[in-house]
N, C-alpha and C positions, 0 to 999 in steps of 0.2 A: 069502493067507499071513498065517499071527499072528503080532506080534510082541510079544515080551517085552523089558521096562527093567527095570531090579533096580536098588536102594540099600541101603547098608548103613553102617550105624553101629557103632562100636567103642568099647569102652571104657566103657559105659554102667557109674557107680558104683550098680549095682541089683542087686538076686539077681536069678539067673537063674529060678529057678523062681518069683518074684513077677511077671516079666514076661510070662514064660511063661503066667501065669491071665488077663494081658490079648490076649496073641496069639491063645488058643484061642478067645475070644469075636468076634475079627474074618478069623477065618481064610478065605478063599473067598467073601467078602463081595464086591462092589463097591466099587471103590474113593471112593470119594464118600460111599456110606453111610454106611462103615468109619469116615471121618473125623469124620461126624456122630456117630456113638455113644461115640467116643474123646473127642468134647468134651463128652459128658456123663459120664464115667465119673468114677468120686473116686477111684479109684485113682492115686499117682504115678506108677508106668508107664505111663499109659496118654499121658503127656505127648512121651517118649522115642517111643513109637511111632507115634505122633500126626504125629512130626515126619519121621522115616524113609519115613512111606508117602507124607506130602506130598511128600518129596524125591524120590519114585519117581513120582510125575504129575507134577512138573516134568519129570524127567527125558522120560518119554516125551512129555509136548507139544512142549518146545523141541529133541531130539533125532531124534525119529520123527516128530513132526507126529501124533499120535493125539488123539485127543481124550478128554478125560476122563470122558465119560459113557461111554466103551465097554471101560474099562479093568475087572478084577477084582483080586484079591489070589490069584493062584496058588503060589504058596510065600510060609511068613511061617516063619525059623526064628528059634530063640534060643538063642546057645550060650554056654557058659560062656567068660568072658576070664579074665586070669590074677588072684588073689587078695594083697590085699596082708596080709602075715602080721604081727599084732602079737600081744602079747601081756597078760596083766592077771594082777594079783597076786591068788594063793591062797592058802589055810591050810596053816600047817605049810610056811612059806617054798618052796610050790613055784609053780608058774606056769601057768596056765589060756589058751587061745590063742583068738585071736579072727581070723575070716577074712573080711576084707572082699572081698565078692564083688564082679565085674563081667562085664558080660556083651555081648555080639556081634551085632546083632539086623540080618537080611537080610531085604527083602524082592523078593519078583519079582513084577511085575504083568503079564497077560498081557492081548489085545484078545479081547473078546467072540467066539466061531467065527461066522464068516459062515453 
């Protein structure tokens, strides 16, 4: 039987779709690898996500008793959170709006099929 731990982070002050360019590159990975690659990337997402997938091998070591060589990344999503709206001054006294993104990032790790 396989089993799957999942973590998830909220609230991430990042677009979602900058995150999103670091998930596609660790998608289906191993999880071990994943985190190797993620400590080399220059990307600032790749720190937020860095840290979520660590939280999802903790999860299944101290939880499930899996071991972390045998673990992958089977779902990695990234959804948008909610935005905080301000705004910035334009010409011809009108107002130009600025959306600070944030975003939601899940991961599920499942164990290698026997």
């Amino acid at each position: 039987m396989a089993f799957e731990t999942k973590a998830v982070v909220r609230y991430v002050r990042m677009s979602p779709q900058k995150v999103r360019l670091v998930a596609d590159r660790v998608r289906g990975m191993m999880a071990v690898d994943a985190l190797t690659v993620l400590q080399h990337m220059p990307q600032a997402a790749a720190l937020p996500v860095y840290k979520v997938i660590k939280s999802a091998i903790a999860n299944a070591e101290e939880n499930i008793g899996l071991d972390r060589e045998d673990l992958y990344i089977s779902q990695l999503t990234v959804d948008g959170g909610p935005m905080m709206k301000r705004w910035r001054a334009g010409a011809r006294g009108r107002y130009k709006p600025i959306l600070k993104r944030s975003s939601h990032i899940t991961v599920v790790l499942s164990e290698v099929g026997e």
